[in-house]
N, C-alpha and C positions, 0 to 999 in steps of 0.2 A: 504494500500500500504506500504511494506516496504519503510523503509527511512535508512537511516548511516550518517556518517560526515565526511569530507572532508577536511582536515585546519580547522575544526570549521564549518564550513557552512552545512546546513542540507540540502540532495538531495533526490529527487521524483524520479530521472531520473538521470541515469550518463551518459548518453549524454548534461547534462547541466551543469557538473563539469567544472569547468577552466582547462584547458588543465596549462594554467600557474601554479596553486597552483600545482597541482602533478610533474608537468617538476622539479617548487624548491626541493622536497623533492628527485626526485630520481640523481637530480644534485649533491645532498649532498651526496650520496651512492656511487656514484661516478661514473654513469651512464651518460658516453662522451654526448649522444645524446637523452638528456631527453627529447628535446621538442616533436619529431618525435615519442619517445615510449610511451609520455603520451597521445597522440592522437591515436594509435595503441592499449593501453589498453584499453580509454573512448570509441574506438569502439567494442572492443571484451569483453566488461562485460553486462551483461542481465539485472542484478539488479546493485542498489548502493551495494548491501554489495559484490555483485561480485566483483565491481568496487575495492572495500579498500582492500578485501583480495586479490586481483592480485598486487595490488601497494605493499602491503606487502612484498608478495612474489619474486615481484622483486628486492625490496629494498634490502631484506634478502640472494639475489644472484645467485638467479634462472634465467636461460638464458631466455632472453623477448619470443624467439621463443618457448620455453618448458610453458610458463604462458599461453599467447595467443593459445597455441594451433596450432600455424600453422609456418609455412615459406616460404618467396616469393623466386625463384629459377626459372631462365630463364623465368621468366612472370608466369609459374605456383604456385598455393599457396599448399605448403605441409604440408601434417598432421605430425605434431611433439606432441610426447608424452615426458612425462619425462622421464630423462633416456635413452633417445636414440640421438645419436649425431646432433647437428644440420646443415646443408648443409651452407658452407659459400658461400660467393660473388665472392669468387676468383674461385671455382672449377667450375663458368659458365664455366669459358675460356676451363674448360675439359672437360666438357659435348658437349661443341659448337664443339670442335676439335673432339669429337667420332660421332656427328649426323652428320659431314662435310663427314666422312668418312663411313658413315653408309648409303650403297643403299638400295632399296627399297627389302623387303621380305626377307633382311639379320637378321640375328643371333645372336643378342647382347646378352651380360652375364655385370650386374652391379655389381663387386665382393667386398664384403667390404661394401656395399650397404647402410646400416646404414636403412635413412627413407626411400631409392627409388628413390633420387629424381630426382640421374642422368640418372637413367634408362628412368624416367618420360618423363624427358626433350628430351633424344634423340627419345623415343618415339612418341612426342607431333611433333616434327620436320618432323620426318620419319616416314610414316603412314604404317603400312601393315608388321611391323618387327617383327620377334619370338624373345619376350625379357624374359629370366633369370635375375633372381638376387639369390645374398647369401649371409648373414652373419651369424655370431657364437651366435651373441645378439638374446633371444627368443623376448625383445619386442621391439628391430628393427626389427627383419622379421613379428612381428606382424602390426607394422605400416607399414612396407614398404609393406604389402598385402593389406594394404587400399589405399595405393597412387599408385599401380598398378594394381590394380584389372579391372579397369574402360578399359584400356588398353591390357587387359588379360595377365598379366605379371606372368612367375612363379617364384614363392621365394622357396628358398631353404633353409634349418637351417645347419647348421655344419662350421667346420674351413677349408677355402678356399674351395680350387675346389674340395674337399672331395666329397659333400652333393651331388653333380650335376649330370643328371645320366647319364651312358654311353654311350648313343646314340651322347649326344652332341660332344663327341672328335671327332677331326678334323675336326668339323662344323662352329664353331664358329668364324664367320667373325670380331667382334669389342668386345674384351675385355677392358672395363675400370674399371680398379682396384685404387679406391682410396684408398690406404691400409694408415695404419698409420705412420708416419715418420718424428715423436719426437724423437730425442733419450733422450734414458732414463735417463740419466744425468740431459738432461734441462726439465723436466717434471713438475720440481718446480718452474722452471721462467713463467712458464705460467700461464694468468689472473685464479683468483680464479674461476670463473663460469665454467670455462673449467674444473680444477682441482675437484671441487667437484661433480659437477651436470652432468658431459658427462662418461660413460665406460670409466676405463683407456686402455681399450681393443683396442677402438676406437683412442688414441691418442699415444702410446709408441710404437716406432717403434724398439727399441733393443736398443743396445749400439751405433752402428752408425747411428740410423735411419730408416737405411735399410732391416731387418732382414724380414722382412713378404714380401717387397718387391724379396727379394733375393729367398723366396720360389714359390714365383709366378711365377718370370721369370723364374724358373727352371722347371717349370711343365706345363707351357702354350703351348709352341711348339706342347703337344702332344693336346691340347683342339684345338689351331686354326683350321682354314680353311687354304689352301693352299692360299696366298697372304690379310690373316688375319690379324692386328693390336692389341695391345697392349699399350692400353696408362695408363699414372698413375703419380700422380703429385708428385713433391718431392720440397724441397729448392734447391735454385740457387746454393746453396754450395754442393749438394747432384748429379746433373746433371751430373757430367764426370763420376761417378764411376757409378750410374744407367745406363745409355749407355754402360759402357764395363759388365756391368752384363749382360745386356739385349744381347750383341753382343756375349757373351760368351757360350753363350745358342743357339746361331745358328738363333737370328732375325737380322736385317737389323735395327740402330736403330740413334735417334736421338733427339734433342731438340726443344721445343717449347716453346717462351716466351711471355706475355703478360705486357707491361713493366708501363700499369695503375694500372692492377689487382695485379701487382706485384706477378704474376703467374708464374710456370713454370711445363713445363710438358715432360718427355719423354717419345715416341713413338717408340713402335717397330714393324717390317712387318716378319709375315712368308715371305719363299721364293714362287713365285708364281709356282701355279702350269701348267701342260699341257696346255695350248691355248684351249680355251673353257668354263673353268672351270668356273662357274659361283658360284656368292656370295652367302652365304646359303647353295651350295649344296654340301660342306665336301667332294669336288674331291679329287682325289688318286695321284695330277697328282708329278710328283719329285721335289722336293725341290734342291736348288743351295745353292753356295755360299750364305753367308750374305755380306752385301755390306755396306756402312755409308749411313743414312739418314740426309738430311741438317739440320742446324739450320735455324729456322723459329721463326722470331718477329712479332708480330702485337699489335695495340692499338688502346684496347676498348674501348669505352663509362664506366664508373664507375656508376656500377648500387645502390649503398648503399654500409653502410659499417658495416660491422660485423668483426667478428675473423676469423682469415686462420684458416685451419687443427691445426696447431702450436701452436694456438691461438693467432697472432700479429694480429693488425689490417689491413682489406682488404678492 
């Protein structure tokens, strides 16, 4: 039987390591919530030397959810590979607002998609949905084909709604685009594990933030469905001028906040179409005015805490 060591102590089985001795060491690395990750590794290692070389590895600054292998997200556990961004705590609140809005046999596109996870989520909620996803990253669309496969989800590889094929335009009833929106400036204030270990692709949103988001909203109108959605999370500071983009573009648009998850999300509505027009089915009916969509608070339950998009804690 393999054996390793542990603080000194020689293990058969790393499920019999001290959740303590490894919490010290990754407290020292400077891992907020050691006790929680060193019981998350002593269950996701096979052997002892699995066990040391994961502690290493996280020691060494590797996201816990990139070591373990997976990520919990809306009760679902998702497959995270290295390399590909990991889903935080706070973008439930985005997922929970797209599945709220997501009827049955509707249209979902996860743009930006990274592992899948939100597509996953609104998927897991809403049973019987044609779900898309796309990202630019060849091995997040590889992961995010395993965490949607089970679901029949299609991934698409390219930059934004390039990849996607033409059938979809004006079908798509719930686009959630968690684009990135760091600006480029603060790229460096963010935790090292984000900085190193995640795509800068996934995290730098332009000079103000907004830059990927600003190409979305300009091209979404023609993907929705008529009285179709458009959500996508930004900072609190990022909210007014999101909304006049989003309203600029001819959606109806608005804010959503979550003031535990320390969330924010805006939303925007194509105009609806002719009376009849049902969700999914990419009717022709005319488009209106755009109008203001309210502000909307609520508060979650805080389900764990990990890094925002930004990477602050959530």
């Amino acid at each position: 039987m393999s054996r390793s060591r542990v603080r000194g102590r020689e293990l058969a089985d790393p499920r019999s390591a001290e959740p303590a001795a490894i919490a010290v060491r990754l407290r020292a690395a400077g891992c907020v919530f050691a006790e929680e990750e060193a019981r998350l590794l002593i269950a996701a290692a096979l052997a002892p030397a699995d066990l040391e070389a994961m502690v290493e590895r996280r020691i060494g600054g590797l996201p816990l959810e990139q070591v373990i292998g997976w990520a919990e997200f809306c009760g679902l556990r998702i497959a995270i590979e290295p390399g590909v961004f990991v889903p935080r705590h706070r973008t439930e609140f985005l997922a929970k607002r797209a599945a709220a809005l997501t009827p049955p046999g509707a249209v979902v596109l996860d743009l930006c998609c990274g592992s899948g996870a939100i597509g996953a989520a609104v998927a897991a909620a809403v049973p019987g949905i044609e779900l898309h996803a796309a990202d630019i990253e060849p091995v997040a669309v590889r992961c995010a084909r395993r965490n949607l496969a089970a679901v029949g989800g299609h991934v698409h590889q390219g930059d934004l709604l390039a990849p996607l094929p033409t059938t979809l335009r004006g079908r798509v009833d719930v686009l959630v685009a968690n684009v990135p929106y760091v600006p480029t400036g603060e790229i460096g204030l963010l935790p090292r594990e984000a900085r190193l270990h995640e795509p800068a692709i996934a995290l730098d949103g332009g000079a103000d933030g907004l830059e990927v988001l600003r190409r979305v909203a300009a091209d979404a109108p023609l993907w929705l469905a008529p009285g179709g959605y458009l959500l996508s999370e930004v900072s609190e500071a990022q909210a007014g001028p999101a909304v006049a983009m989003l309203r600029a573009s001819g959606l109806a648009a608005g804010v959503a906040t979550d003031e535990e998850l320390e969330a924010t999300i805006v939303i925007g509505r194509s105009a609806a179409g002719t009376e009849g027009s049902e969700p999914g089915g990419g009717g022709s009916g005319r488009l209106g005015a755009a109008r203001p969509l309210p502000v909307a608070k609520s508060s979650a339950s805080r389900h764990g805490t990990r890094l925002g998009r930004g990477g602050e804690a959530s």
